[in-house]
Backbone as JSON, one array per atom type, in Angstrom:
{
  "sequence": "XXXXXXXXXXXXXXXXXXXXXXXXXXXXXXXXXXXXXXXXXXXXXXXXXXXXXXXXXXXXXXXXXXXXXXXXXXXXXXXXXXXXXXXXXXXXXXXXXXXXXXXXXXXXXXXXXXXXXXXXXXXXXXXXXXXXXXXXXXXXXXXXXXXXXXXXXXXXXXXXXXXXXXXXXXXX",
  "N": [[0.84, -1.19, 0.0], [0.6, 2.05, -1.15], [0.77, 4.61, 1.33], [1.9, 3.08, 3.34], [4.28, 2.5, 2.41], [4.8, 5.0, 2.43], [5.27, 5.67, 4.47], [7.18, 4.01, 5.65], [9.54, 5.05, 4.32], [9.72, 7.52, 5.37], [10.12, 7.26, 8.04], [12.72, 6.32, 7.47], [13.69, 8.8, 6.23], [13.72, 10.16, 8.99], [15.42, 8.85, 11.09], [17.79, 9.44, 9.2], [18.16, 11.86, 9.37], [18.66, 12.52, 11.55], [21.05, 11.45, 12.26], [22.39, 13.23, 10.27], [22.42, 15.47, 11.94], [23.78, 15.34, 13.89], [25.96, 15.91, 13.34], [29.8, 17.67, 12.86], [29.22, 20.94, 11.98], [31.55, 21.84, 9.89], [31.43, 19.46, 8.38], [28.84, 19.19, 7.19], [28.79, 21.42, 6.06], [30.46, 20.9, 3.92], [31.33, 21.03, 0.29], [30.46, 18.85, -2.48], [33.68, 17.66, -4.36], [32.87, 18.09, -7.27], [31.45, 20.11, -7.71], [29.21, 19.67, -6.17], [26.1, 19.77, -4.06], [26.61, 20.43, -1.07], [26.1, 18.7, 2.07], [24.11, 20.21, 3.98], [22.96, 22.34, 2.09], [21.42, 20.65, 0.41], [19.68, 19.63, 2.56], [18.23, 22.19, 2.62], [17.42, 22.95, 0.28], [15.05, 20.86, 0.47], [14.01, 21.9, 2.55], [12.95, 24.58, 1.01], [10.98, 23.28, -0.69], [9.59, 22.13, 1.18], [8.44, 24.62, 2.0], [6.96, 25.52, 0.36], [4.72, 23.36, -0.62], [3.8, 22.52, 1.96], [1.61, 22.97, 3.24], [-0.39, 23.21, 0.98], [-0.9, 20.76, 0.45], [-1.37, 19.78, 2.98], [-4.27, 21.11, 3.11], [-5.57, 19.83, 1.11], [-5.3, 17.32, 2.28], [-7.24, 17.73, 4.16], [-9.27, 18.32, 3.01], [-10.4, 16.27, 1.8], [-12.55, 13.58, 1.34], [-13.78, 11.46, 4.15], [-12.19, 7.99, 4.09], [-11.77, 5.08, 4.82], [-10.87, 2.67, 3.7], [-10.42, 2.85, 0.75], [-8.7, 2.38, -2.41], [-5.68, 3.71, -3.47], [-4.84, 4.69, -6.84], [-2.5, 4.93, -9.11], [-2.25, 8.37, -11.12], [-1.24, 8.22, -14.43], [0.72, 10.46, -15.43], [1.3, 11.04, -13.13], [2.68, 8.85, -11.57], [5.1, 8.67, -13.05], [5.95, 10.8, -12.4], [6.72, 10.4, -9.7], [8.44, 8.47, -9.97], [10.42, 9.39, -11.03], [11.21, 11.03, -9.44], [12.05, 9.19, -6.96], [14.77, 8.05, -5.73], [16.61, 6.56, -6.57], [16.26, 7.54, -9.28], [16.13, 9.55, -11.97], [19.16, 12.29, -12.99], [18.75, 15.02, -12.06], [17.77, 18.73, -13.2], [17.32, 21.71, -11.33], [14.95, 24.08, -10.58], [15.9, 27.52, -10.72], [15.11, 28.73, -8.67], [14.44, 27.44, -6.23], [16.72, 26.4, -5.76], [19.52, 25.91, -3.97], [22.01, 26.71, -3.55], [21.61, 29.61, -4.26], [20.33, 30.87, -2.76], [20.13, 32.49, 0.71], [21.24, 31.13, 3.13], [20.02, 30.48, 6.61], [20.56, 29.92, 9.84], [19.28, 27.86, 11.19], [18.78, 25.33, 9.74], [18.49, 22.79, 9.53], [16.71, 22.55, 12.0], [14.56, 23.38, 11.11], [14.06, 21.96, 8.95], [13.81, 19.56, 10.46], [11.39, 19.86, 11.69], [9.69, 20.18, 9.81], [9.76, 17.84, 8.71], [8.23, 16.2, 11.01], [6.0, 17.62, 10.71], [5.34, 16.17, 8.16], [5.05, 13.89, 8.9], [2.76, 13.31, 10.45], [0.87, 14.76, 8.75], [0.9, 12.24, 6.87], [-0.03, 10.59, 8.59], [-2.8, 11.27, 8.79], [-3.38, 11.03, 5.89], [-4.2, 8.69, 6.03], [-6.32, 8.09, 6.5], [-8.44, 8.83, 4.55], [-9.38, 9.66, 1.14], [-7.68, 9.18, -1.46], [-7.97, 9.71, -4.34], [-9.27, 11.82, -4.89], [-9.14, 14.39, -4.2], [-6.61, 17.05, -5.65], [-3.34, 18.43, -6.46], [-1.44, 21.02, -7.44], [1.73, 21.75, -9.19], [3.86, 23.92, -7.87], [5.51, 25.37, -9.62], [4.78, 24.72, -11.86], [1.74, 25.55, -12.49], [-0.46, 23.98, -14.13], [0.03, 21.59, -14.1], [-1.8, 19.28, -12.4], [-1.73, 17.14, -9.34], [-3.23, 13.94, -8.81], [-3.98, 13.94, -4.82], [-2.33, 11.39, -3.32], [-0.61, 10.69, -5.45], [0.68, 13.07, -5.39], [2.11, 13.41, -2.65], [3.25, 10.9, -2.65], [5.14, 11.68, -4.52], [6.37, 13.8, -3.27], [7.44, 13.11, -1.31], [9.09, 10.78, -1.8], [10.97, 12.45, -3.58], [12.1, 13.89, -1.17], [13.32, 11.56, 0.3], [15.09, 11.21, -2.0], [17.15, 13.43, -1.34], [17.86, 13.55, 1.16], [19.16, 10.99, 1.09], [21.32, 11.73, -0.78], [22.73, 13.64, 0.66], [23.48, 12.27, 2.55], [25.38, 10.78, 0.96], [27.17, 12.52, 0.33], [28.54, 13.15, 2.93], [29.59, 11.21, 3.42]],
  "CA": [[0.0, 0.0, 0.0], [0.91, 3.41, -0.53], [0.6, 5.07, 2.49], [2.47, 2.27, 4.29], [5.8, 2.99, 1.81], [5.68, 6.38, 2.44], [5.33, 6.1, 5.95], [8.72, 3.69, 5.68], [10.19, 6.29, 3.97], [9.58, 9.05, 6.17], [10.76, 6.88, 9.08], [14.11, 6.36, 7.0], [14.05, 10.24, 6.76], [13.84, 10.6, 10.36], [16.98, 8.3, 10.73], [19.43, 10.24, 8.51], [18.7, 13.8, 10.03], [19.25, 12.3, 13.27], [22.65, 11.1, 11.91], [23.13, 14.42, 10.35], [22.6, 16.48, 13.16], [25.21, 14.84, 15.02], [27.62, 16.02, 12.57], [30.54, 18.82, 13.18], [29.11, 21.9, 10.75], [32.62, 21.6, 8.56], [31.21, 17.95, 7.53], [27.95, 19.34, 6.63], [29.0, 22.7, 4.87], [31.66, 20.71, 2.47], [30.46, 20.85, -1.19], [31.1, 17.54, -3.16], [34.59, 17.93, -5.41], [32.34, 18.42, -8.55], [30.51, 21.16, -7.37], [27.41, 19.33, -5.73], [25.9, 20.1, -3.0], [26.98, 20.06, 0.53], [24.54, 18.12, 2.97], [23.02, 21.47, 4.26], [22.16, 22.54, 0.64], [20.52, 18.91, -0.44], [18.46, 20.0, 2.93], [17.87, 23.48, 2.44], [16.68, 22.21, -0.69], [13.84, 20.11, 0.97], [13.26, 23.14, 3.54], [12.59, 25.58, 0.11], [10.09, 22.42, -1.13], [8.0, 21.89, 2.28], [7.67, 25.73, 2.37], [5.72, 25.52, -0.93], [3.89, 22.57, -0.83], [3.06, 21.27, 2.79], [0.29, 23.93, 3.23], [-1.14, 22.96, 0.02], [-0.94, 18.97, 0.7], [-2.26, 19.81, 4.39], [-5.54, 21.94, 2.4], [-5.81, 19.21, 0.26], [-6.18, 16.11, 2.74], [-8.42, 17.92, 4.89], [-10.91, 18.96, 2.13], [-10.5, 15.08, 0.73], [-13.2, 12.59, 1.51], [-12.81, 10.0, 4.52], [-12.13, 6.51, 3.38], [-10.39, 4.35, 5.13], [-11.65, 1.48, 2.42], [-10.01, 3.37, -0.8], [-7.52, 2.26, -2.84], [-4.99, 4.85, -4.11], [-4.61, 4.41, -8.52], [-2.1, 6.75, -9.79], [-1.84, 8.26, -12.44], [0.0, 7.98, -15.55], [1.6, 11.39, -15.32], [1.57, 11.18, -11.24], [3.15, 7.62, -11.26], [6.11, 9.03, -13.66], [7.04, 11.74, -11.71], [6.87, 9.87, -8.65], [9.42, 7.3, -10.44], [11.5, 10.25, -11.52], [11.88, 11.69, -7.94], [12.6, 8.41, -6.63], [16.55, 7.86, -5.02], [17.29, 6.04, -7.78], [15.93, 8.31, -10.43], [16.9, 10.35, -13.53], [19.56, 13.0, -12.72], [17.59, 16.38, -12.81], [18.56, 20.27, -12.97], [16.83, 22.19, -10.21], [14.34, 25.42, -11.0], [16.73, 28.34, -10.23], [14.51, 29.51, -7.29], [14.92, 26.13, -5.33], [18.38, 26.34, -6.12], [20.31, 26.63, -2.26], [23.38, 27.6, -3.66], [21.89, 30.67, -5.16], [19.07, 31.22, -1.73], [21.03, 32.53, 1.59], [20.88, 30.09, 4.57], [19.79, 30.86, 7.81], [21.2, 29.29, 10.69], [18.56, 26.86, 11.7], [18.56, 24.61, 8.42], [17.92, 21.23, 9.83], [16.09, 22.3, 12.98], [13.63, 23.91, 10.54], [13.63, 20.41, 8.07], [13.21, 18.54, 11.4], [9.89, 20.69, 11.99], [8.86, 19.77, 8.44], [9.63, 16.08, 8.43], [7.36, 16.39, 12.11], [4.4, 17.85, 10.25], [5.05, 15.5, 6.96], [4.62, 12.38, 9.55], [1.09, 13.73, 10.8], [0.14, 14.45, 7.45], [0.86, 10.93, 6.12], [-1.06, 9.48, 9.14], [-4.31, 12.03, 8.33], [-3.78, 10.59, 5.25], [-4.44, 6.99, 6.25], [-8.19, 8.1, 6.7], [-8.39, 9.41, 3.27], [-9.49, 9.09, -0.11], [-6.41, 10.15, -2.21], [-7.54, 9.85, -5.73], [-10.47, 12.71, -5.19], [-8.45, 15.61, -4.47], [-5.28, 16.95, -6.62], [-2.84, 19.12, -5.67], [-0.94, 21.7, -8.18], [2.81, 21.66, -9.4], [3.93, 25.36, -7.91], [6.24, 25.51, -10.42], [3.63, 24.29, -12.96], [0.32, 25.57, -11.45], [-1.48, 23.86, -14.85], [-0.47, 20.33, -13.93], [-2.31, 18.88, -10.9], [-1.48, 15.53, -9.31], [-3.89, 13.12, -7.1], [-3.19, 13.5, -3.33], [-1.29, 10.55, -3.37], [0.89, 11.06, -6.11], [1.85, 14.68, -5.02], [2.59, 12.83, -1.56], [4.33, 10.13, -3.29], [6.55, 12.36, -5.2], [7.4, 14.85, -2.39], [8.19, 11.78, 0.2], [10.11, 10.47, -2.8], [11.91, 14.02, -3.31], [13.23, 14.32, 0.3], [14.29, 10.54, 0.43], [16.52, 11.22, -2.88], [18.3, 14.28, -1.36], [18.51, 13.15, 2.19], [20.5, 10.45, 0.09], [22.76, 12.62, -1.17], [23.08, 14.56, 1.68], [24.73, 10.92, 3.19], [26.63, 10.19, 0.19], [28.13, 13.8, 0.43], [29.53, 13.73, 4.28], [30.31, 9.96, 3.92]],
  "C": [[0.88, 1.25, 0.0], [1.56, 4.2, 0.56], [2.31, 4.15, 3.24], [4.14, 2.46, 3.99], [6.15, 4.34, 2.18], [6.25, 6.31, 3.7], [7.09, 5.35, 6.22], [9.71, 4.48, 5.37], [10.39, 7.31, 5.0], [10.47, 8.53, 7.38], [12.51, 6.31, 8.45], [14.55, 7.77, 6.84], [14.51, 10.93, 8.07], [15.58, 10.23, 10.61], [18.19, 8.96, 10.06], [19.25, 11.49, 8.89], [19.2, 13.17, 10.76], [20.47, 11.9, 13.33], [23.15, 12.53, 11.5], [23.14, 15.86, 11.1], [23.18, 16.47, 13.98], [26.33, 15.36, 14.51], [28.0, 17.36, 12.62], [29.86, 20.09, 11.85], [29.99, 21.68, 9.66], [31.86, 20.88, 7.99], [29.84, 18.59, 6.83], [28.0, 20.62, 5.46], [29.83, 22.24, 3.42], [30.93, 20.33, 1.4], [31.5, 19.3, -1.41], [32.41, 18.58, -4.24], [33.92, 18.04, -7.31], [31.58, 19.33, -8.31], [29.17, 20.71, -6.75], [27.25, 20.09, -5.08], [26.14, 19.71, -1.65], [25.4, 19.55, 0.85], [24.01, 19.02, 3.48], [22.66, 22.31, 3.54], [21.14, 21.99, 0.53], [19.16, 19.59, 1.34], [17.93, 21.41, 3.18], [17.2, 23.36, 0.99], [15.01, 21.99, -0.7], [13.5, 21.08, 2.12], [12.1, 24.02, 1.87], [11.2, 24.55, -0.84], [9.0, 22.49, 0.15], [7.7, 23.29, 2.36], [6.14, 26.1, 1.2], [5.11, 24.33, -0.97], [3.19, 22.12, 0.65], [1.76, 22.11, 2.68], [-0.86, 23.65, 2.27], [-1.78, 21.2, 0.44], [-1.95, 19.06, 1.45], [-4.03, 20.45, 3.61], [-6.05, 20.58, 1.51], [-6.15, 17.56, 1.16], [-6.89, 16.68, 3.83], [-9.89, 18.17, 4.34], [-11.25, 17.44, 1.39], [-11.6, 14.23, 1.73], [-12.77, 11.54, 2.98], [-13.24, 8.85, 3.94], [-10.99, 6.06, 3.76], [-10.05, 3.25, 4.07], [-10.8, 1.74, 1.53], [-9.15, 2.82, -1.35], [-6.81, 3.31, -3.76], [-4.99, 3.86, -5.58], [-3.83, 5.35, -8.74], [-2.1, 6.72, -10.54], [-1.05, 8.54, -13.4], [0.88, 9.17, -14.9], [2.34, 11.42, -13.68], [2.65, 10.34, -10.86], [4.2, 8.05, -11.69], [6.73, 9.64, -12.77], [7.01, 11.52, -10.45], [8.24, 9.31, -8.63], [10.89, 8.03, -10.46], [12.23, 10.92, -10.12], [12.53, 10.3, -6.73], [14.19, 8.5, -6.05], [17.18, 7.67, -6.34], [16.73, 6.42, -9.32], [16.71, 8.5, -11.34], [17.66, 11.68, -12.73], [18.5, 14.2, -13.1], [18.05, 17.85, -12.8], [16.97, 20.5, -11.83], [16.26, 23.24, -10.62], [15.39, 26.35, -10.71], [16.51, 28.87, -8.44], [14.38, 28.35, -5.94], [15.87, 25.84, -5.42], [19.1, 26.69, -4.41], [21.02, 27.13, -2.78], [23.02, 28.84, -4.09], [20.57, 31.27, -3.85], [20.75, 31.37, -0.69], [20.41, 31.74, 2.41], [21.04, 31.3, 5.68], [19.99, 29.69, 8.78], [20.1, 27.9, 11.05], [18.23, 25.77, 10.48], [18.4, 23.4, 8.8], [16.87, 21.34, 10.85], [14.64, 22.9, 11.98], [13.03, 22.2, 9.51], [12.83, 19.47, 9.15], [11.55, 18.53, 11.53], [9.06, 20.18, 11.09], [8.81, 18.42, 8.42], [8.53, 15.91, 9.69], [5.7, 16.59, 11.39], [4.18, 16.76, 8.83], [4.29, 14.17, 7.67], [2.94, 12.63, 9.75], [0.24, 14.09, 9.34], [0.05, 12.93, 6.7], [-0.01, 9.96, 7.3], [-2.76, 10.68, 8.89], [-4.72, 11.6, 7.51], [-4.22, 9.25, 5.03], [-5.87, 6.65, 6.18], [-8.78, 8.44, 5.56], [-8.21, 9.1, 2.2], [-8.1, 9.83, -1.4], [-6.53, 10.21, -3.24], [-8.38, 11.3, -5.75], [-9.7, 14.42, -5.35], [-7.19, 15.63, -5.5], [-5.0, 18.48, -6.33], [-1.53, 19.41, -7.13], [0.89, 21.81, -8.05], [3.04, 23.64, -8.85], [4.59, 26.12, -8.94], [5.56, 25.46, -11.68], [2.17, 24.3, -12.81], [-0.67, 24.13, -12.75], [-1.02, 22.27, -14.5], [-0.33, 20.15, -12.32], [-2.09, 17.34, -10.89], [-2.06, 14.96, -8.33], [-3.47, 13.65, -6.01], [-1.99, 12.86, -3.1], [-0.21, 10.5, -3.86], [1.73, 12.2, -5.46], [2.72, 14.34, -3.39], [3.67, 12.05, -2.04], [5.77, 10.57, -3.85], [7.31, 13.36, -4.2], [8.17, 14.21, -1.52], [9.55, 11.32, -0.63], [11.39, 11.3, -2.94], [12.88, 14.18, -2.12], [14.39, 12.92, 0.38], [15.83, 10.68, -0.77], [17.51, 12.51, -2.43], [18.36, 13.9, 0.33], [19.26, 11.84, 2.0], [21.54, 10.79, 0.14], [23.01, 13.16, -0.59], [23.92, 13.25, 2.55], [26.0, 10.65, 2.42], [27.81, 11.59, 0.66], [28.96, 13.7, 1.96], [29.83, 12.19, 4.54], [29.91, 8.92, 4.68]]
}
């Protein structure tokens, strides 16, 4: 089920802040030797994503149907870019304006993610009661395509797991 992956997910999210919040600042500020991103980019990143979407998500499974019964369907387009945000995805370029390296940080950059991964968990159990194909929830970047509940869940849970990834590979 759905739901039940993300929720694994999310609880593998939890897990790697809590590893990288243990870590000396140096380790987290060092960019990769090809120019990546340092691990407090990759989550400044996923801060500049939950500021634009949880609000929407949250609006969107409170106005959705209950059903505990339902079965999520995604769809075509939803399922893709679920696939695509995946860990093991397609390399991707970044909008400019979700870009960290080109946004200034503010000192609290994980304790602020923490906050967000906190409210993502309570949203993914709200959504347990909930019909996820009824509502659909807008690309901010792309207001004209909208994606199920589920998917847009799917793909943002997806999203954080592939850069709190790379935010491991980067400090080792």
């Amino acid at each position: 089920m759905l739901l039940n992956d993300l929720v694994n997910q999310w609880i593998a999210q939890k897990e790697n802040i809590y590893y990288l919040v243990n870590l000396p600042t140096h380790l987290l500020r060092k960019r990769r030797e090809d120019g990546g991103w340092s691990a407090l980019e990759c989550i400044e990143h996923l801060n500049i994503y939950a500021r634009m979407y949880l609000d929407s998500v949250e609006e969107a499974i409170s106005a959705s149907p209950d059903d505990d019964n339902s079965t999520f369907k995604s769809g075509l387009l939803g399922g893709y870019f679920a696939r695509t945000m995946a860990p093991a995805g397609t390399k991707m370029k970044t909008f400019k304006s979700t870009d960290p390296q080109l946004v200034s940080f503010h000192h609290d950059v994980i304790d602020e993610f923490q906050k967000h991964l906190e409210r993502w968990g309570i949203l993914l159990e709200m959504a347990r009661h909930k019909d996820l194909n009824k509502k659909r929830v807008a690309m901010v970047k792309l207001p004209l395509l909208r994606f199920k509940l589920g998917d847009m869940l799917h793909i943002l849970i997806n999203h954080q797991s592939r850069h709190l990834q790379q935010a491991m590979r980067v400090v080792g």
